[in-house]
C-alpha positions as CSV (number, residue, x, y, z in Angstrom):
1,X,191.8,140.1,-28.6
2,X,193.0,140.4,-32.1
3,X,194.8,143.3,-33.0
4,X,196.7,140.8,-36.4
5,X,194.8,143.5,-38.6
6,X,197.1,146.1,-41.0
7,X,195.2,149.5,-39.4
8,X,196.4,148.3,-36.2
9,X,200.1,149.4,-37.0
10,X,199.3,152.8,-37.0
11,X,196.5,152.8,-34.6
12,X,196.4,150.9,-31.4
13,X,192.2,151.1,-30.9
14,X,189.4,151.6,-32.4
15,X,187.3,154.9,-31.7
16,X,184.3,154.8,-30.0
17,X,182.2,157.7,-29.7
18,X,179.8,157.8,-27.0
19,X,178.1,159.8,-25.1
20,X,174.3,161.7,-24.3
21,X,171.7,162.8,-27.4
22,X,172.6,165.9,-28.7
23,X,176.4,165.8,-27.7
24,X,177.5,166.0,-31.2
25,X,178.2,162.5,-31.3
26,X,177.6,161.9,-35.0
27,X,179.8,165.3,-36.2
28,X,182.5,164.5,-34.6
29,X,182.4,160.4,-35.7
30,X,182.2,161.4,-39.5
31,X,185.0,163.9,-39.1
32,X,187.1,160.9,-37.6
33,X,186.3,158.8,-40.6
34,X,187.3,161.6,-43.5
35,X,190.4,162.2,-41.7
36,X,191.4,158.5,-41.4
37,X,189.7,156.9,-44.1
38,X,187.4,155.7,-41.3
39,X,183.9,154.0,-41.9
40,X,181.2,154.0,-39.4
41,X,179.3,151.6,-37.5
42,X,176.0,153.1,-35.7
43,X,175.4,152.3,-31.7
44,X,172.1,153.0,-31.4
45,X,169.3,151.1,-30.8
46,X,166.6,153.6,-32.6
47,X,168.5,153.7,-35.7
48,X,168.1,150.5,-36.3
49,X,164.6,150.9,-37.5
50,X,163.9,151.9,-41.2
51,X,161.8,154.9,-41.5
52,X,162.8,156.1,-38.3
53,X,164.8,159.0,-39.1
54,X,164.5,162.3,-38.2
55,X,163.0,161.4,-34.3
56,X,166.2,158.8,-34.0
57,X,168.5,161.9,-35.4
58,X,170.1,159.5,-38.0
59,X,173.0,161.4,-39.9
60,X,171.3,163.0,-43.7
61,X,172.8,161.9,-47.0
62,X,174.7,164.9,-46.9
63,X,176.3,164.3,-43.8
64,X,177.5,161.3,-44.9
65,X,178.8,161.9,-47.9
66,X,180.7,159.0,-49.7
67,X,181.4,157.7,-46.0
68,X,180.3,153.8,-45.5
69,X,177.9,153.8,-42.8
70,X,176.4,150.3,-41.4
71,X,174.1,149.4,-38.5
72,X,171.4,151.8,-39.5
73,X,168.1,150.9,-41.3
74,X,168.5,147.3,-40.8
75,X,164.9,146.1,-39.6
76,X,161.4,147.2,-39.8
77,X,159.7,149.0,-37.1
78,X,158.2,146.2,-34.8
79,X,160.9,143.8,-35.3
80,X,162.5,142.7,-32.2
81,X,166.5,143.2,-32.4
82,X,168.7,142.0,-29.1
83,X,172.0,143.3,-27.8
84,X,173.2,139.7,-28.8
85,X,171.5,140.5,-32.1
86,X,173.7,143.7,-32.0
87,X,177.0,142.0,-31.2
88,X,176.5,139.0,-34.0
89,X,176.0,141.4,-36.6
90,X,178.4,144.5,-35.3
91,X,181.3,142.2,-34.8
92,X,181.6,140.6,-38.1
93,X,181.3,144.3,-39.8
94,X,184.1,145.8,-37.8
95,X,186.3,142.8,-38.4
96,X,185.5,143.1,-42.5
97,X,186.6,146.9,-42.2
98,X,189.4,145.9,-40.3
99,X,190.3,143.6,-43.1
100,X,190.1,146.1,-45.6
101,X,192.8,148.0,-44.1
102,X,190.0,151.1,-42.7
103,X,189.8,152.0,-39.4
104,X,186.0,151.4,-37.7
105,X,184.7,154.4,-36.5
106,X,181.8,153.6,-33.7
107,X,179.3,155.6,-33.1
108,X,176.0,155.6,-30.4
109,X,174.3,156.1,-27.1
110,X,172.7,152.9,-26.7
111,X,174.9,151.6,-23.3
112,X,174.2,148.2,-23.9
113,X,175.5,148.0,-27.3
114,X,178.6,149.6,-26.3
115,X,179.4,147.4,-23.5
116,X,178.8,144.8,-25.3
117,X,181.6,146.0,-27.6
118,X,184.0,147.1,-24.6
119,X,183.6,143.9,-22.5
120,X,183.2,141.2,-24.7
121,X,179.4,140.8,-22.9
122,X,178.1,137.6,-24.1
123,X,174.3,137.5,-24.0
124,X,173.8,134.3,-25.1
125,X,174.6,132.5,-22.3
126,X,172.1,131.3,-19.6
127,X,169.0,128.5,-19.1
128,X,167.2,130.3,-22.1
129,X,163.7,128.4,-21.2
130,X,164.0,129.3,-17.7
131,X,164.4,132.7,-18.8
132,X,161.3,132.4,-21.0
133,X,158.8,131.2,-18.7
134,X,160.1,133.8,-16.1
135,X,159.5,136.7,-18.7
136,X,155.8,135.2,-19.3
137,X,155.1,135.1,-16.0
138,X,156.2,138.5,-15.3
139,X,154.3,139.8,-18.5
140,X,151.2,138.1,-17.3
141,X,152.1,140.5,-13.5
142,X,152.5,143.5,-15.5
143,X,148.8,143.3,-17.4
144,X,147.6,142.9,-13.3
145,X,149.4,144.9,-11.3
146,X,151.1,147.9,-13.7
147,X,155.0,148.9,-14.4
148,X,155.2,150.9,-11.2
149,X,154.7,147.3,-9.1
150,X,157.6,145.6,-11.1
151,X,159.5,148.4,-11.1
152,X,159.4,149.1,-7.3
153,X,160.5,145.3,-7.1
154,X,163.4,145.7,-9.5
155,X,164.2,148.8,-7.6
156,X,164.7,146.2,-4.3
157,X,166.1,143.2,-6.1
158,X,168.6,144.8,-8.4
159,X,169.4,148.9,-7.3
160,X,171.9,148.9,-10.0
161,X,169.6,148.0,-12.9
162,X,166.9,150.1,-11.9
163,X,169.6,153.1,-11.6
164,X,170.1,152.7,-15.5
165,X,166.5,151.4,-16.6
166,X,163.9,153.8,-16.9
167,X,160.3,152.8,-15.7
168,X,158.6,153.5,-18.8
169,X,161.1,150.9,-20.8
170,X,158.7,147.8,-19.5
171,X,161.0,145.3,-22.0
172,X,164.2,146.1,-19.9
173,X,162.4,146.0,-16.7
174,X,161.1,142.5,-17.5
175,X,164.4,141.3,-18.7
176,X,166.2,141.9,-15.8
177,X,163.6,140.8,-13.4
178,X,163.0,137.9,-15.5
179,X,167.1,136.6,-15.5
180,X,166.8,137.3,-11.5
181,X,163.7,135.1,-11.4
182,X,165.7,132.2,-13.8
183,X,169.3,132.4,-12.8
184,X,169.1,133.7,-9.2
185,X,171.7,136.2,-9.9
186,X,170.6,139.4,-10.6
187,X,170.9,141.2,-14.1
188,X,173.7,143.6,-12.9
189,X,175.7,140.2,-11.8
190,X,175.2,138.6,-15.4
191,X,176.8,141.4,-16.9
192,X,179.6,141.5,-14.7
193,X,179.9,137.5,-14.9
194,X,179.5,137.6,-19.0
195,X,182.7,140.2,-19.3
196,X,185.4,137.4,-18.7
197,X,185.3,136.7,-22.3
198,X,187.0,139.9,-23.2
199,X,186.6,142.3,-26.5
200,X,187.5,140.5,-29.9
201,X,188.8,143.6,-30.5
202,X,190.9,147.1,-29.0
203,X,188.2,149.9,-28.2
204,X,188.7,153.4,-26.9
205,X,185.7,155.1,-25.7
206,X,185.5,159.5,-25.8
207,X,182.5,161.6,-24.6
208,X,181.7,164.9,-25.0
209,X,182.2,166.6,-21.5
210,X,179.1,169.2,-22.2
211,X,178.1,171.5,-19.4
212,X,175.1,170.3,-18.2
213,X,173.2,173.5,-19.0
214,X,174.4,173.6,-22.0
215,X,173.4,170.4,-23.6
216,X,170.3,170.8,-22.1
217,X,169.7,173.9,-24.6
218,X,171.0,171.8,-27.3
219,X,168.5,169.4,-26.3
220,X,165.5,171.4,-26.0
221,X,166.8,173.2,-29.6
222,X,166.9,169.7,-31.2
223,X,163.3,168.8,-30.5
224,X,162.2,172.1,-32.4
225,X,164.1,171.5,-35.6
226,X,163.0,167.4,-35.3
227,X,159.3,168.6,-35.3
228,X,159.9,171.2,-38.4
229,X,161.5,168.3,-39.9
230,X,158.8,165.8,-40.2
231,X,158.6,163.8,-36.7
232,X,154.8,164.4,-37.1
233,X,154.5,162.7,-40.4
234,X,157.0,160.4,-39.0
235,X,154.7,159.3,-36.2
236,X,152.1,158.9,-37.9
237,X,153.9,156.6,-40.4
238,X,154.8,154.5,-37.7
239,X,150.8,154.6,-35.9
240,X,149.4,153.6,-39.9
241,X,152.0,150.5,-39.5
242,X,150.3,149.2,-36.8
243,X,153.1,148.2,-34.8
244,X,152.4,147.2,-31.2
245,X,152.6,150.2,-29.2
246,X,154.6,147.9,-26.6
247,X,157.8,147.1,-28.8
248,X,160.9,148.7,-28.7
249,X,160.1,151.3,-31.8
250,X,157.6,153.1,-29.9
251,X,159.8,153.8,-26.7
252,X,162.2,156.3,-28.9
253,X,161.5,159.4,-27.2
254,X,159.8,161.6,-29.6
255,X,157.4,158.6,-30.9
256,X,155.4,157.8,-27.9
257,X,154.8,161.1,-26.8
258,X,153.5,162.2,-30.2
259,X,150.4,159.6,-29.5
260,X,148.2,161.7,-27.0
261,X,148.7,164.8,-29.8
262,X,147.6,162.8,-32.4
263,X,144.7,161.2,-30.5
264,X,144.0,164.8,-30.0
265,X,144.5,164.2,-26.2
266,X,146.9,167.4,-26.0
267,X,148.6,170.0,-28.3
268,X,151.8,170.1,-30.5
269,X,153.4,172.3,-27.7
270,X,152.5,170.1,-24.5
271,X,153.9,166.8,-27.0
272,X,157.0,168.9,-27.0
273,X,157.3,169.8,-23.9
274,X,157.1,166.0,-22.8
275,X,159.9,165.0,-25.3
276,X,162.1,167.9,-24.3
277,X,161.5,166.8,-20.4
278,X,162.3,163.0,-21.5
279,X,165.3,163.7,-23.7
280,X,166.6,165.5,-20.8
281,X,166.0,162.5,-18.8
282,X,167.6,160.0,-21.2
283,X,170.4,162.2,-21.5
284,X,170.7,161.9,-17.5
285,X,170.4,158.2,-17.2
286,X,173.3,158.0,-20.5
287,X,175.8,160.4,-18.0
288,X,175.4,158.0,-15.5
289,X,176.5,155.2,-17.4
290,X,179.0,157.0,-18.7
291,X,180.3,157.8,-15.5
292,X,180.4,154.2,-14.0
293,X,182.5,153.3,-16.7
294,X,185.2,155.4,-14.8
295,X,188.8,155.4,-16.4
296,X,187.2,153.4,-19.1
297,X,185.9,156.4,-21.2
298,X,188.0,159.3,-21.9
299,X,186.4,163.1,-21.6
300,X,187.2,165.8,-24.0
301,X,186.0,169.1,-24.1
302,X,184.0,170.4,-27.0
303,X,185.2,171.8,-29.6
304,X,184.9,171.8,-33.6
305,X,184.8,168.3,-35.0
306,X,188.0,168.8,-36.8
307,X,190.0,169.6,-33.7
308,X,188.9,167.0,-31.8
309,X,189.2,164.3,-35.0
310,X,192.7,165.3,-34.3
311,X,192.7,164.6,-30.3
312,X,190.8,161.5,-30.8
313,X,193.2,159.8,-33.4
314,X,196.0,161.0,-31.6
315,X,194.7,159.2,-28.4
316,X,194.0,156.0,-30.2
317,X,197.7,155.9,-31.8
């Protein structure tokens, strides 16, 4: 772990602000970062995408400010972008802020790309071929036997995945079957393996303790202002691109269930109704990851962004 940079005299980790959609994630990361000359780096596996940005919630220009902000609008929709590809270009950011004499402020509810962070997961690792021809052969399963087959086995095989995996996210479900198939270890077991190589660098994760209810409401508020925003136009965009409705873009919640309106398969409302009911899932699934993390995240309450800047600096000191 190397903690040789300047920052670290006055700080003992870097921030990172986790937590379910519509937490307040973002407000509170950007409050951070004006009160400690902070600059951000975005943990979010939507955000990647350019184009992509009122249905991934990606902070405004006005939000930002003056505030250096990396990780977002990075690739093209359709363009295929791996938690290793995450940690090769995330790591080398953090470390040039470091440099600088900032202090990295990160930011996201992608659980993968976190851990990755936290744990030092290494991804690259493994009989790569192996893993290959086991994803082909599962892919070639899929187009016979459906998601709810391979899901049902991943369910069996590896409990753990499947706890954090939704059914609809075919990709994941593949993957981890696919390094079971290979490797004869399951997923879950890979990870665990892959974290003796440490963190390059400190971390501190917070969340956002909401009451349940409560972010629920924020939730179902959120999809209201997204669609008054553009997220129509915005799927639509996406649909004219042509992108393969199987990659990674088109599983952002918000995207996918737009299709059937704009097939004219259902109305505006019931396309609502479906994102509300799946951010509300996704927002689930994120609390549970959260929660195995155990001592490893730190709750706080919420509050104003500037008063919890203030607990969240303090804490990293």
């Amino acid at each position: 772990m190397d903690k040789s940079f300047a920052i670290f005299g006055k700080y003992s980790f870097i921030p990172v602000i986790a937590g379910p959609t519509a937490s307040g994630k973002s407000a509170l990361a950007l409050e951070i970062c004006r009160r400690a000359d902070g600059e951000l780096v975005c943990a979010d596996s939507m955000q990647i995408y350019k184009g992509l940005d009122v249905g991934t919630a990606k902070d405004t220009k006005e939000e930002i400010g003056d505030i250096p902000h990396y990780m977002t609008d990075i690739i093209e929709p359709g363009t295929d972008f791996s938690v290793y590809d995450y940690v090769s270009t995330a790591i080398p950011i953090i470390r040039d802020i470091l440099r600088r004499g900032k202090l990295p402020v990160v930011c996201g509810g992608t659980g993968q790309y976190i851990s990755s962070l936290l744990y030092g997961l290494d991804y690259g690792e493994g009989d790569e071929d192996a893993e290959i021809n086991a994803t082909k052969e599962l892919e070639e399963e899929l187009s016979k036997l459906g998601i709810d087959v391979l899901y049902a086995r991943l369910q069996e095989e590896d409990p753990e995945a499947a706890k954090i995996i939704h059914p609809n996210n075919k990709r994941r479900v593949i993957r981890a079957l696919a390094v079971h198939k290979a490797l004869g270890i399951t997923f879950s077991e890979k990870n665990r393996r892959s974290k003796l190589s440490g963190p390059e660098f400190p971390f501190k994760v917070f969340m956002l303790d909401w009451d349940r209810e409560e972010l629920y409401d924020r939730i179902n508020k959120r999809v209201g202002i997204m669609v008054s925003e553009g997220l129509v136009d915005e799927a639509k965009m996406l649909l004219s691109l042509n992108v393969d409705r199987t990659s990674t873009c088109w599983q952002a919640i918000g995207y996918k269930e737009m299709l059937n309106y704009l097939d004219g398969k259902e109305t505006l409302e019931e396309a609502c109704d479906r994102i509300r009911i799946g951010t509300r899932h996704y927002a689930k699934r994120q609390l549970t990851w959260l929660r195995s993390m155990g001592g490893d995240v730190t709750k706080i309450p919420p509050d104003v962004p500037a008063v919890n800047a203030e607990k969240v600096l303090e804490l990293c000191k």
